[in-house]
N, C-alpha and C positions, 0 to 999 in steps of 0.2 A: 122392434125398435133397434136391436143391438144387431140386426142385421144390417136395415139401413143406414144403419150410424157406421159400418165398417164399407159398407160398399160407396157412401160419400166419402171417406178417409180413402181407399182406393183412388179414385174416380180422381180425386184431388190430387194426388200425387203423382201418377199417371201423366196427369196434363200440364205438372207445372212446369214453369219457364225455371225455373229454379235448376242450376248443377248438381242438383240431386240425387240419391239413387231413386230408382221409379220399381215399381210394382214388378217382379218377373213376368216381361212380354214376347208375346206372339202378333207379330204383325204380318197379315194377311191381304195383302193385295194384289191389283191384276196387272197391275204395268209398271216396270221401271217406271221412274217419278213419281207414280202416288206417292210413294213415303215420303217426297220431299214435301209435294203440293200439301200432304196430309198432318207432317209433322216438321217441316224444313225450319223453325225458329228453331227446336228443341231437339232436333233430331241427335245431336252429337249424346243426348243421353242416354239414347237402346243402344250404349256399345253391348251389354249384357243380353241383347233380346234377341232371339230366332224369328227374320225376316226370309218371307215368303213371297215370291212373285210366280203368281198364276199362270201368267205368258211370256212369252220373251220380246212382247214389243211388237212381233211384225206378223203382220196379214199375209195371209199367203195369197194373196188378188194381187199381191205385187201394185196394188194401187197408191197406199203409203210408199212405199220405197222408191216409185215413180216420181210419184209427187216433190219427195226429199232430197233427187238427185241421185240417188243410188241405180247404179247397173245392174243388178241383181239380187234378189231377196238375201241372200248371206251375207252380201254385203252389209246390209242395212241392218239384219239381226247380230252382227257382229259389232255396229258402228254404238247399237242401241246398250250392248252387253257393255261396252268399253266405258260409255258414259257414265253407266249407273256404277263403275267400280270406281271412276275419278271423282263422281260425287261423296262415295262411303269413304273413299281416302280423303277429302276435303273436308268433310265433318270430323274424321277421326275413328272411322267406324270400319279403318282398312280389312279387321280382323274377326267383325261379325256375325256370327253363324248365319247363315243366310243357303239358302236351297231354291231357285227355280222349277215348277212344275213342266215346262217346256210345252205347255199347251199354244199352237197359235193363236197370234191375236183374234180377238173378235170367235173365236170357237169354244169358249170354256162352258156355255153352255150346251155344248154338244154333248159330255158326257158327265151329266149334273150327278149321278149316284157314285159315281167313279170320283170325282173331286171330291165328293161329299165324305167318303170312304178316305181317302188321303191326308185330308183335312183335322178328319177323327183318328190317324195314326199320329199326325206331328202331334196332336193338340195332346196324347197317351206321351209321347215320348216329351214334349219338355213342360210340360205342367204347368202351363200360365197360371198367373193370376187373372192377367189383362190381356185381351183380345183387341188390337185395334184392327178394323176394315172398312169396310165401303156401308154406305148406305144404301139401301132397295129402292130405288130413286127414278129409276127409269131413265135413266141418263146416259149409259153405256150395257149394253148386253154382260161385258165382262166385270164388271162391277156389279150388276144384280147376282149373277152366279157366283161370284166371291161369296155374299151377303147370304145366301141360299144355302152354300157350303158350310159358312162357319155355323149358322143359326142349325142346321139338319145336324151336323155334324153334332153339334150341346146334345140334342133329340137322342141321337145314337148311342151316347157315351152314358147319356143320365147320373155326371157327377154331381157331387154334393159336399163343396157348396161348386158350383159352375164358375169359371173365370169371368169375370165382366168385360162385355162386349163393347168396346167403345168404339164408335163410330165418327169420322172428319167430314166436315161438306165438301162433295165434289161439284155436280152439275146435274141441272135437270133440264126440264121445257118449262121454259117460259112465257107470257104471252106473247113475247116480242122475239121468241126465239131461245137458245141455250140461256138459262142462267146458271152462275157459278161462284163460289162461294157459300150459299146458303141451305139449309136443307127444304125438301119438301115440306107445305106446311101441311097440317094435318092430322102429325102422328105424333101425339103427345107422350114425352120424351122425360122417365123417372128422373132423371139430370140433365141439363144442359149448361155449357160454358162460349163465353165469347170474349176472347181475348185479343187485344189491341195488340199487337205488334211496337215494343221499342225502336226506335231509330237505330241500335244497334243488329239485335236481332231480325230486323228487317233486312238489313245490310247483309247478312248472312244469309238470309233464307234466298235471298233474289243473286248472290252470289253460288249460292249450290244448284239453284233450278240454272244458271246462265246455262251452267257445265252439260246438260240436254241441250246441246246444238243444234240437233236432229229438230227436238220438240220447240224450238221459240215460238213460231207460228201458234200452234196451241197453246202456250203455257201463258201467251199473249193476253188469252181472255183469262186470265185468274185474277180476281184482286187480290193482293198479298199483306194489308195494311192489320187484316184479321186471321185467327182463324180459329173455327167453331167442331165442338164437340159434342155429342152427346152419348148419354149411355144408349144401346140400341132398345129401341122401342118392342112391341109384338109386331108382327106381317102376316100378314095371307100372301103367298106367293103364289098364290093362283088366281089372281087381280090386277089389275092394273094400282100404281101407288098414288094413281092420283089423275083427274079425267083424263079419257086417252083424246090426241095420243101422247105416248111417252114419245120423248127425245128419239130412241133410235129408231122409230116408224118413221122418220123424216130424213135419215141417211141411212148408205148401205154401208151400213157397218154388221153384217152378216147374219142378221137374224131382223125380226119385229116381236112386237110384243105378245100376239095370239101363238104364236111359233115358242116363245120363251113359256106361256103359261101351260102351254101342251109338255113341252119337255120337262117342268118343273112337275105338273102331276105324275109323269111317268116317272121320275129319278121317285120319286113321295113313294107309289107302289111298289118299286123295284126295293127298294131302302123299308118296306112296310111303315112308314112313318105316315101314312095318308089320315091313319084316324088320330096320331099325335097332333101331327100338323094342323088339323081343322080344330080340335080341341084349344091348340093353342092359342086361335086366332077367334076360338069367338069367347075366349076368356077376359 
């Protein structure tokens, strides 16, 4: 009881809109702009938190960068790198530890025990409390491997007590195509929050995603009036999160889902966490 009465006290502080200080955080995500899409009302409060980004934004298919206008992929990861510093200086957050893994987009799970391993050095060196990341949603390849990473990574370290894994809705398959905003239903969630967005704070957040000029197109389908948290649930990452197929079997966005759950058991063996990870999932 005195634990979940500390991990709602967490959880709570963590998410409030409140100019607070929040929980010591580690934010873990795959692409410049998650942390806006993920936390952009509130963002100006991880001045104190070490932010992570998985990739640097661009596909080496040189198919986004085509798509964007750019002549060539440096261009495009350079144009991605500039935006995300004008965003952190727009919140106020000019000065925030922050470290890029430099993996290309749409590849992170190419080398899931390697990230997983990385993952479990930052998470030794700044000590969260709070972990925010992606959900295993099936939504993006580089968002399930974030999610893989931070969850294997706990497995690895076997702290006590563990930082609380807070998870933002990104985007899944829905029957009419990408949904976004909401999470997968299904995976029933020790805490969840859904918070309205003020007239003010909305003004802000649609203000700091403008500054991804690159991303409009995309960032197009977000509703921004919410946004939803929860603490991370248990996973089997050797499944699908929910009937297939998952969102990225329907774009080449450089992997499928049968290809993701092959790589995820082989990072499991590599990492020996194969009988952790099954343990955990049929707990």
């Amino acid at each position: 009881m005195v634990a979940d009465k500390l991990q709602f006290d967490i959880f709570e502080r963590a998410i409030s809109p409140a100019p607070a200080p929040v929980p010591r955080s580690l934010l873990v995500f795959a692409h410049p702009d998650d942390e806006t899409i993920a936390l952009g009302a509130r963002l100006a409060n991880f001045a104190g938190a070490h932010l992570v980004h998985v990739t640097d934004g661009a596909p080496r298919n040189e198919l986004d960068s085509r798509h964007h206008g750019f002549a060539t992929l440096a261009d495009y990861r350079r144009a991605r790198a500039l935006e995300l510093a004008n965003v952190l200086d727009a919140a106020g957050l000019s000065d925030v530890s922050r470290e890029c893994l430099r993996v290309p987009d749409q590849e992170a799970c190419r080398n899931l025990a390697l990230l997983t391993r990385t993952v479990a050095r930052i998470i030794r060196q700044q000590r969260p409390e709070v972990i925010f990341t992606h959900p295993f949603e099936g939504g993006h390849p580089d968002h399930d491997a974030c999610a893989f990473a931070v969850h294997h990574a706990l497995l690895l370290l076997g702290l006590n007590p563990q930082p609380l894994v807070i998870e933002a809705a990104f985007y899944h398959a829905g029957p009419d195509g990408p949904e976004a905003g909401t999470f997968v239903p299904g995976h029933p969630a020790p805490q969840s929050a859904e918070l309205r967005l003020t007239p003010e704070e909305l003004r802000r957040k649609c203000g700091l995603l403008s500054l991804f000029t690159s991303q409009r197109e995309t960032l197009a389908g977000f509703p921004l009036e919410v946004e939803r948290y929860r603490v991370a649930p248990e996973y089997d990452f050797g499944r699908p999160p929910h009937d297939p197929p998952v969102l990225y079997d329907r774009y080449p966005w450089g992997t499928n889902s049968d290809e993701f759950f092959r790589l995820s058991s082989e990072a499991e063996t590599l990492l020996n966490l194969r009988v952790a990870a099954s343990c955990r999932s049929a707990s």
